[in-house]
C-alpha positions in Angstrom: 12.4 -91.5 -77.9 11.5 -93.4 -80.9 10.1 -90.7 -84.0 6.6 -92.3 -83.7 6.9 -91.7 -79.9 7.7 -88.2 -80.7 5.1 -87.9 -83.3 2.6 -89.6 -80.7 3.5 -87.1 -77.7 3.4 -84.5 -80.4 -0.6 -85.0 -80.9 -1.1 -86.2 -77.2 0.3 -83.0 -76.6 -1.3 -80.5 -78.8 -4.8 -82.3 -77.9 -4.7 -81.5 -74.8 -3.3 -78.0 -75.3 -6.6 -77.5 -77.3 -8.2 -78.6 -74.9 -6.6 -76.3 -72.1 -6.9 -73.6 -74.7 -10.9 -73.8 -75.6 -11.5 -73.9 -71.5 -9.6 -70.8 -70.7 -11.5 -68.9 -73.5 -14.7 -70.0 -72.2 -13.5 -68.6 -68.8 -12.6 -65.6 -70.6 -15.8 -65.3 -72.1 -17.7 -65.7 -68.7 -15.8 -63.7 -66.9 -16.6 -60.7 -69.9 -20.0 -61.1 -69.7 -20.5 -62.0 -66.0 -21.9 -65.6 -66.9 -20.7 -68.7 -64.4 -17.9 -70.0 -65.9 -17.6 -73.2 -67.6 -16.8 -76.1 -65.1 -13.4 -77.3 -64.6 -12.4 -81.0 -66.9 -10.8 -83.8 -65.6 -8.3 -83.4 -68.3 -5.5 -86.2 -68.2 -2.6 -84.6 -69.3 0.0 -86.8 -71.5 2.6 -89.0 -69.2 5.4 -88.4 -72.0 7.4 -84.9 -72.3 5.9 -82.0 -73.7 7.7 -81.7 -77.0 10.1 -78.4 -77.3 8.0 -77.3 -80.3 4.8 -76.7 -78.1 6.7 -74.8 -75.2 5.7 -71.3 -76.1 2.5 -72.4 -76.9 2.3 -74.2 -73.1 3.4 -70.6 -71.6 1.0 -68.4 -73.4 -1.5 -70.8 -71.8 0.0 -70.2 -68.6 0.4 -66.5 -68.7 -3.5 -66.7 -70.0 -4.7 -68.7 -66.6 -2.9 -66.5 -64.4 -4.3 -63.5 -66.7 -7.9 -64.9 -65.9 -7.2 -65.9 -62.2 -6.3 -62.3 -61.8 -10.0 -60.9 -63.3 -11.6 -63.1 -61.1 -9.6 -62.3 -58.4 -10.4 -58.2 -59.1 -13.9 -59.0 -59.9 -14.2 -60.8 -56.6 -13.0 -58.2 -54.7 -15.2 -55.9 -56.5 -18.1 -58.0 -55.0 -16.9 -58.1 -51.4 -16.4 -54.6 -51.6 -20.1 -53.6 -52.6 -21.2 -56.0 -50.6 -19.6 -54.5 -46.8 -21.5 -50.9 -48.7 -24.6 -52.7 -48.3 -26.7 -52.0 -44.8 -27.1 -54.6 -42.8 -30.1 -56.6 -42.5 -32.1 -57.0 -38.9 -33.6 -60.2 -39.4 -35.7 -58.9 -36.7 -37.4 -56.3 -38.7 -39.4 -58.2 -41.6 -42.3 -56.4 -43.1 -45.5 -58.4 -41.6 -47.4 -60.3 -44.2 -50.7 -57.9 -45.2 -52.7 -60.4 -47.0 -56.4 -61.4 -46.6 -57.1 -64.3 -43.9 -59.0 -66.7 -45.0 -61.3 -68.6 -42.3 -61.5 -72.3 -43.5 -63.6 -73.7 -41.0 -66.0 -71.6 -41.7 
């Protein structure tokens, strides 16, 4: 690669490593405060190589999604778990409505 194909990987790259970077810490942020998380970005990722400078950088991402896959996963798990402690519900056995009937026609 020519150095202004480097240099232009180089930003492709690191844009789009901020970008990866801001959505995993509003995911993070969601997840802390039991808000939805953000929705997912069609992000297009750079066709050239990720440049060997911004390889540790790309793996603390990673090890940061899977962190954050993991907390949803527990906090998922959490859900379905005090959910089966609920009691069941008899859709059979609705309190009656007790309100006032009102004769129209009359």
């Amino acid at each position: 690669m020519t150095s202004t194909t480097e240099s232009t990987a180089l930003r492709a790259w690191t844009a789009a490593l901020d970008a990866i970077e801001a959505h995993l810490s509003a995911t993070g942020t969601a997840l802390a405060s039991g808000a939805a998380p953000p929705r997912p970005h069609d992000l297009v990722l750079p066709t050239e190589p990720l440049a060997g400078e911004l390889a540790d950088r790309a793996r603390a991402l990673v090890e940061l999604a899977e962190h954050l896959q993991s907390t949803a996963d527990q906090r998922l798990e959490q859900l379905r778990a005090a959910l089966r402690r609920l009691p069941p519900r008899r859709p059979g056995l609705r309190r009656a409505y007790r309100g006032n009937v009102v004769d129209v026609g009359a």
